[in-house]
N, CA, C and O atoms as CSV, one atom per row, in Angstrom:
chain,resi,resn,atom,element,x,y,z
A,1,UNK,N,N,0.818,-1.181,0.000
A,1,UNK,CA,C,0.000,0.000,0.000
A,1,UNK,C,C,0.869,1.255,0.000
A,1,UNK,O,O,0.894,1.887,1.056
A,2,UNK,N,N,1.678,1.767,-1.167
A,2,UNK,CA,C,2.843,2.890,-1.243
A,2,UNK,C,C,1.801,3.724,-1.936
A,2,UNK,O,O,2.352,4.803,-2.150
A,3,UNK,N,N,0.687,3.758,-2.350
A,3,UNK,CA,C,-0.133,4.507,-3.242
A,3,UNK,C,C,-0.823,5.401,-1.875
A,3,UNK,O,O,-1.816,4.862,-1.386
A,4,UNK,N,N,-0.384,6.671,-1.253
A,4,UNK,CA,C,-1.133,7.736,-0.612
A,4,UNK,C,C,-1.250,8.691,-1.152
A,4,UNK,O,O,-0.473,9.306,-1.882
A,5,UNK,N,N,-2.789,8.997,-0.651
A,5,UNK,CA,C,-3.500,10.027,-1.616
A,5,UNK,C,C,-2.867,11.734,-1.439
A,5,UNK,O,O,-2.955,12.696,-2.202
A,6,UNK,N,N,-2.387,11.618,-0.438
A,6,UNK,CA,C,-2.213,13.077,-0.155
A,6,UNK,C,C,0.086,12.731,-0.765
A,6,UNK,O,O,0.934,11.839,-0.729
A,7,UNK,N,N,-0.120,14.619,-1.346
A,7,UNK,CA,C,1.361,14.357,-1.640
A,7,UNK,C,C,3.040,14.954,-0.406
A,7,UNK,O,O,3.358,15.832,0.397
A,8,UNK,N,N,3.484,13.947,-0.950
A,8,UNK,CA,C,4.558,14.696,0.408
A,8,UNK,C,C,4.673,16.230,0.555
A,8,UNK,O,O,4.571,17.065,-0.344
A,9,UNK,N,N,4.851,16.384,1.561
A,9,UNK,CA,C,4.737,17.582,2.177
A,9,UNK,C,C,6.094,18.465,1.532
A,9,UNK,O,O,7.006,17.755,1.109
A,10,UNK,N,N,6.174,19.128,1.489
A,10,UNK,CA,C,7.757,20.037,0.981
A,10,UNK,C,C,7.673,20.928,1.396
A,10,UNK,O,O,6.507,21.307,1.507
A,11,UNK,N,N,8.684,21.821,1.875
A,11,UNK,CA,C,9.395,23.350,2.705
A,11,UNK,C,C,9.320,24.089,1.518
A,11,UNK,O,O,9.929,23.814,0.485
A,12,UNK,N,N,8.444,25.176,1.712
A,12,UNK,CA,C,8.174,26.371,0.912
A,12,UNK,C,C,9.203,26.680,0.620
A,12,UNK,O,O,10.113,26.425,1.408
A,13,UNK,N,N,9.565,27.519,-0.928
A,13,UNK,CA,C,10.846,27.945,-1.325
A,13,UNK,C,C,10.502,29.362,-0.599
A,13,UNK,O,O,9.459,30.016,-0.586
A,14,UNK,N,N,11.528,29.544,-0.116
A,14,UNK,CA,C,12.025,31.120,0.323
A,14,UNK,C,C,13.148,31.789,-0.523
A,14,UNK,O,O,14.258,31.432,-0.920
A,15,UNK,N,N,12.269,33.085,-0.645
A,15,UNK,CA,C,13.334,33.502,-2.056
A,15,UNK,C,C,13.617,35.436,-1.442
A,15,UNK,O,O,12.715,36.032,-0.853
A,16,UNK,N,N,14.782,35.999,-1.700
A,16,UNK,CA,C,14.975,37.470,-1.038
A,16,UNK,C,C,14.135,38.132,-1.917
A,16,UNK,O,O,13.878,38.068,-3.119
A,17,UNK,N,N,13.607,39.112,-0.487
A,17,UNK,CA,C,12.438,40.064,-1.095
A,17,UNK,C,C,13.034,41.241,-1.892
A,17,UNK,O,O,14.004,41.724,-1.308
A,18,UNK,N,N,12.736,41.828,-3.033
A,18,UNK,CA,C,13.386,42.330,-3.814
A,18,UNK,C,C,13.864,43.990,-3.136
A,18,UNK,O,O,14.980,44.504,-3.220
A,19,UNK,N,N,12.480,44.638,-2.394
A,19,UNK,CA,C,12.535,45.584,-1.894
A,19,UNK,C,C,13.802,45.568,-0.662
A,19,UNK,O,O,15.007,45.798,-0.767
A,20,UNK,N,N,13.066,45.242,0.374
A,20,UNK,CA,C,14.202,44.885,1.852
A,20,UNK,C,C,14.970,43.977,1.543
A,20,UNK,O,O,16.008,44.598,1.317
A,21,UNK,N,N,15.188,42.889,1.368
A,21,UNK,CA,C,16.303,41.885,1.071
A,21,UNK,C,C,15.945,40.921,2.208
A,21,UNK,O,O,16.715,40.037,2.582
A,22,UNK,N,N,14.785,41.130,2.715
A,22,UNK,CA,C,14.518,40.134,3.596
A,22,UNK,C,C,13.661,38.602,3.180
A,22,UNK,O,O,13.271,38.624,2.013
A,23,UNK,N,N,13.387,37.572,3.783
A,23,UNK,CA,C,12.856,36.643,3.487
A,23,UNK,C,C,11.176,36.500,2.806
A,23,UNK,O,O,10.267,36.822,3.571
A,24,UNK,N,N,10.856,36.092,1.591
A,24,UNK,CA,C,10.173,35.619,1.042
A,24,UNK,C,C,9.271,34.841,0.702
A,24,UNK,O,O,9.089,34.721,-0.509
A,25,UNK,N,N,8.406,34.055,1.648
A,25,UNK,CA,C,7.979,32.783,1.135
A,25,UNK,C,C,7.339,32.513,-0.490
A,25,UNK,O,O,6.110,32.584,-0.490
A,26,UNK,N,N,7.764,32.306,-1.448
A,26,UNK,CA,C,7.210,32.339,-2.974
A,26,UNK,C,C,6.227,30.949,-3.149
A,26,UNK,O,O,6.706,30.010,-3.784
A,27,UNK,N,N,5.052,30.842,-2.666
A,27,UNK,CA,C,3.960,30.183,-2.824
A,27,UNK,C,C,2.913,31.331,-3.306
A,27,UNK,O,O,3.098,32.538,-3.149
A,28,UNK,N,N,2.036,30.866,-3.783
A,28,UNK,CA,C,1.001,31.327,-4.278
A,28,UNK,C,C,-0.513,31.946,-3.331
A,28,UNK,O,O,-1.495,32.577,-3.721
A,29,UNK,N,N,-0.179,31.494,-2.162
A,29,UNK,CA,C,-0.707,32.301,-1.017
A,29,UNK,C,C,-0.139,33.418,-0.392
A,29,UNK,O,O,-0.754,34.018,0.489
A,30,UNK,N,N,1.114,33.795,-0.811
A,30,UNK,CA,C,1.515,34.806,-0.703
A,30,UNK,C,C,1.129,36.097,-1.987
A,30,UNK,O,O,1.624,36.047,-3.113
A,31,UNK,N,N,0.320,37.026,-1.604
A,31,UNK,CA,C,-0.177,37.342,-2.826
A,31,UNK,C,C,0.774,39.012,-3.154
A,31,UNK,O,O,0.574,39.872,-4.012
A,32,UNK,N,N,1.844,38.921,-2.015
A,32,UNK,CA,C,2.920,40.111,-2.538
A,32,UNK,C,C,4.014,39.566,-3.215
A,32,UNK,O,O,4.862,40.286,-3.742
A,33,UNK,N,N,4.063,38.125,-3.245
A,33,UNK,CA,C,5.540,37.744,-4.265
A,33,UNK,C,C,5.589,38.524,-5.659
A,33,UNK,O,O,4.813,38.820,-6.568
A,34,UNK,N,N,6.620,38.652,-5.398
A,34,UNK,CA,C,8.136,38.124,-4.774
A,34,UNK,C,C,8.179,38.798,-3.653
A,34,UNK,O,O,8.822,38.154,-2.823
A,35,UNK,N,N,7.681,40.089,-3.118
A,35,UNK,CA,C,7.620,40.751,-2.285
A,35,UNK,C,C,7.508,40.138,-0.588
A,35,UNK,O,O,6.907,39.104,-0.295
A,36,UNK,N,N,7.970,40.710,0.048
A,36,UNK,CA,C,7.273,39.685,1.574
A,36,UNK,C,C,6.065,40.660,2.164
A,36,UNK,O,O,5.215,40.365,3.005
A,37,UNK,N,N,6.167,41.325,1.791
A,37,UNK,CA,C,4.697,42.431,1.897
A,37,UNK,C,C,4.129,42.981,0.975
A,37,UNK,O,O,4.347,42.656,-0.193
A,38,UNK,N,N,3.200,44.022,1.354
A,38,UNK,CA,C,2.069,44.845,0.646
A,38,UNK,C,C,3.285,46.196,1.158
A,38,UNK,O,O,3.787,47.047,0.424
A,39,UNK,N,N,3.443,46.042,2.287
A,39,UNK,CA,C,4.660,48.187,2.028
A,39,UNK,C,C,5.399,47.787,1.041
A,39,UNK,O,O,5.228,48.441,0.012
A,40,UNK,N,N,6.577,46.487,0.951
A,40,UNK,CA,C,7.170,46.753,-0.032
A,40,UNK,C,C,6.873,46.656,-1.186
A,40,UNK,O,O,7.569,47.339,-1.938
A,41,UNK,N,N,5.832,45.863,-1.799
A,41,UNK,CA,C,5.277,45.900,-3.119
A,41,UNK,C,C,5.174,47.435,-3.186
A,41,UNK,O,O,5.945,48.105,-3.873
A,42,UNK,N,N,4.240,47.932,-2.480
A,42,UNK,CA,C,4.196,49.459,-3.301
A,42,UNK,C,C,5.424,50.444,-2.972
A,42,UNK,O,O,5.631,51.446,-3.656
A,43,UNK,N,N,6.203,50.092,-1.898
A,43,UNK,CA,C,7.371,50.864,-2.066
A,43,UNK,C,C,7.763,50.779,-3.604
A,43,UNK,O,O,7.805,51.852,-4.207
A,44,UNK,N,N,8.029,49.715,-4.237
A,44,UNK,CA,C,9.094,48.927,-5.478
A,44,UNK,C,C,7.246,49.754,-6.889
A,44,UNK,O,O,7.321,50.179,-8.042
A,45,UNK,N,N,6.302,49.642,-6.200
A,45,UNK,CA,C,5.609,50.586,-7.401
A,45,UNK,C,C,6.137,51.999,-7.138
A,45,UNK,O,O,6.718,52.643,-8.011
A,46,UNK,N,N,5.984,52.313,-6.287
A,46,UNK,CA,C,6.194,53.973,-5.919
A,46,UNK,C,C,7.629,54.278,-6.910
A,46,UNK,O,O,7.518,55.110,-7.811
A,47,UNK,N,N,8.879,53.614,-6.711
A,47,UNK,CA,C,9.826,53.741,-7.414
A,47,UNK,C,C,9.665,53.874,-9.103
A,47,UNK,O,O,10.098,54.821,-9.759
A,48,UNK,N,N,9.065,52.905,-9.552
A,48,UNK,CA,C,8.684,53.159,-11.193
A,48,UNK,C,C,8.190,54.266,-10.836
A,48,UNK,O,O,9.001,55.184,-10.960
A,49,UNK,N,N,6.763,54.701,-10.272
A,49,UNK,CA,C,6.398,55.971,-11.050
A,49,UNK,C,C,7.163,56.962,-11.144
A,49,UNK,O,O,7.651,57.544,-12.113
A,50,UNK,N,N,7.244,57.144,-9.765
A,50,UNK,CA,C,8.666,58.373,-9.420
A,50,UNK,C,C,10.127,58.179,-10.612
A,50,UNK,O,O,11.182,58.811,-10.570
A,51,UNK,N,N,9.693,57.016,-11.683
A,51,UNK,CA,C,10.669,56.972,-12.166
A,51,UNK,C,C,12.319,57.013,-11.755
A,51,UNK,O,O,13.319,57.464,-12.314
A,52,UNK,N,N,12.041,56.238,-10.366
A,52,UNK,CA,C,13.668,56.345,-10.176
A,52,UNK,C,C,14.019,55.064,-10.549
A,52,UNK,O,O,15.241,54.947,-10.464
A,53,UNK,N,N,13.576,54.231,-10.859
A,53,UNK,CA,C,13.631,53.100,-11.477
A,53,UNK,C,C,13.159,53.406,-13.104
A,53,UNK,O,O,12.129,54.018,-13.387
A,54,UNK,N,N,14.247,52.784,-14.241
A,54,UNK,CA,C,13.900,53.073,-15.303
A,54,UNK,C,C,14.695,51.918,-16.362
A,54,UNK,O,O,15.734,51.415,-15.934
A,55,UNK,N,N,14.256,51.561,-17.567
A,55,UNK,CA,C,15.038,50.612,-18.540
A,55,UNK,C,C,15.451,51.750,-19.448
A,55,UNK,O,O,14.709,52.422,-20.164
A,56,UNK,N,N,17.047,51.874,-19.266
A,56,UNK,CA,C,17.608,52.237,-20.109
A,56,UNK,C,C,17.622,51.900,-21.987
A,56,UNK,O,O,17.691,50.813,-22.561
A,57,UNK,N,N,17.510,53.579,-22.682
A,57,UNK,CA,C,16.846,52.769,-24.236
A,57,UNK,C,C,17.974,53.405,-25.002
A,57,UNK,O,O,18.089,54.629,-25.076
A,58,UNK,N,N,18.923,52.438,-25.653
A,58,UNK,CA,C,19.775,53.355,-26.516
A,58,UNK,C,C,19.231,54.265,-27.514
A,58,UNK,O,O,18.139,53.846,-27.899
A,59,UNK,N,N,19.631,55.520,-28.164
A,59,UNK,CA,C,18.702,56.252,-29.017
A,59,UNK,C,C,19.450,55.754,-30.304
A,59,UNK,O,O,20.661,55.541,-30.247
A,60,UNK,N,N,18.838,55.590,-31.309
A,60,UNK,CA,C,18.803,54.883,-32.274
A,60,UNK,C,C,19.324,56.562,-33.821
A,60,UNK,O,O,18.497,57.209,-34.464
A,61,UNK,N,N,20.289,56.651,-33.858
A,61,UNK,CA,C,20.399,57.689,-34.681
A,61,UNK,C,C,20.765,57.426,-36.147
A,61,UNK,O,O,21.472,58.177,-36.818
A,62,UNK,N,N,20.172,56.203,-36.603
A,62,UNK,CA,C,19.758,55.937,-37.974
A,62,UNK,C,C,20.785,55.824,-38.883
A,62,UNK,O,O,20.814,55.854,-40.113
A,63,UNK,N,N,21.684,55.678,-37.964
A,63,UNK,CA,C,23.483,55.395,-38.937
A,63,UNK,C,C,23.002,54.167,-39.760
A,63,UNK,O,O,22.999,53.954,-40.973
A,64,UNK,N,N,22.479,53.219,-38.382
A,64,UNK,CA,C,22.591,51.341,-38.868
A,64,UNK,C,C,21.523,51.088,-39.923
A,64,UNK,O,O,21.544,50.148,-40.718
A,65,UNK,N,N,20.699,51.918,-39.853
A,65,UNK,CA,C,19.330,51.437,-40.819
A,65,UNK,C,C,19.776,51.538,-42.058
A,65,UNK,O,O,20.745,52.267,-42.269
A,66,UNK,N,N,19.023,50.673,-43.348
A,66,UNK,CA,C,19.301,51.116,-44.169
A,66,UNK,C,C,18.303,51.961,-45.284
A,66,UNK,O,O,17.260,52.320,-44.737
A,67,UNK,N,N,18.358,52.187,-46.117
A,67,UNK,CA,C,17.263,53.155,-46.542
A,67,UNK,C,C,16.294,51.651,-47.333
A,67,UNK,O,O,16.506,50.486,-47.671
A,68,UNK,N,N,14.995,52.825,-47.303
A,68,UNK,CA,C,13.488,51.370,-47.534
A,68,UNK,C,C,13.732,52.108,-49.050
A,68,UNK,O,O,13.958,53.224,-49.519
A,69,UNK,N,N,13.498,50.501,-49.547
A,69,UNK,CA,C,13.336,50.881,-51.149
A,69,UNK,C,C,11.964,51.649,-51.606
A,69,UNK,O,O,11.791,51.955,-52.786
């Protein structure tokens, strides 16, 4: 009888919270992951808007292109 219905149990992955650098649990009941909270989730929004967080875009000055027929 090796056939049990319920599945082994396993230790939540803990992963660093991006904001504080503190601990994580990354399950799906955690509904701030990656975050370990709701302050730091919106701390880490507050940053985009405030734009201090940004993806750098090279500007494209049309050397490489070539001309459209």
């Amino acid at each position: 009888m090796k056939d049990s219905p319920l599945p082994p149990i396993t230790k939540p992955r803990t992963v660093r919270c991006p904001a504080c650098g503190g601990p994580s649990v990354y399950v799906p009941e955690n509904r701030y992951r990656p975050f370990c909270s709701e302050r730091c989730k919106l701390h880490d929004l507050g940053a985009w808007a405030s734009e201090s967080f940004r993806v750098e875009v090279q500007e494209n000055d049309g050397a490489e292109e070539s001309p459209a027929p």
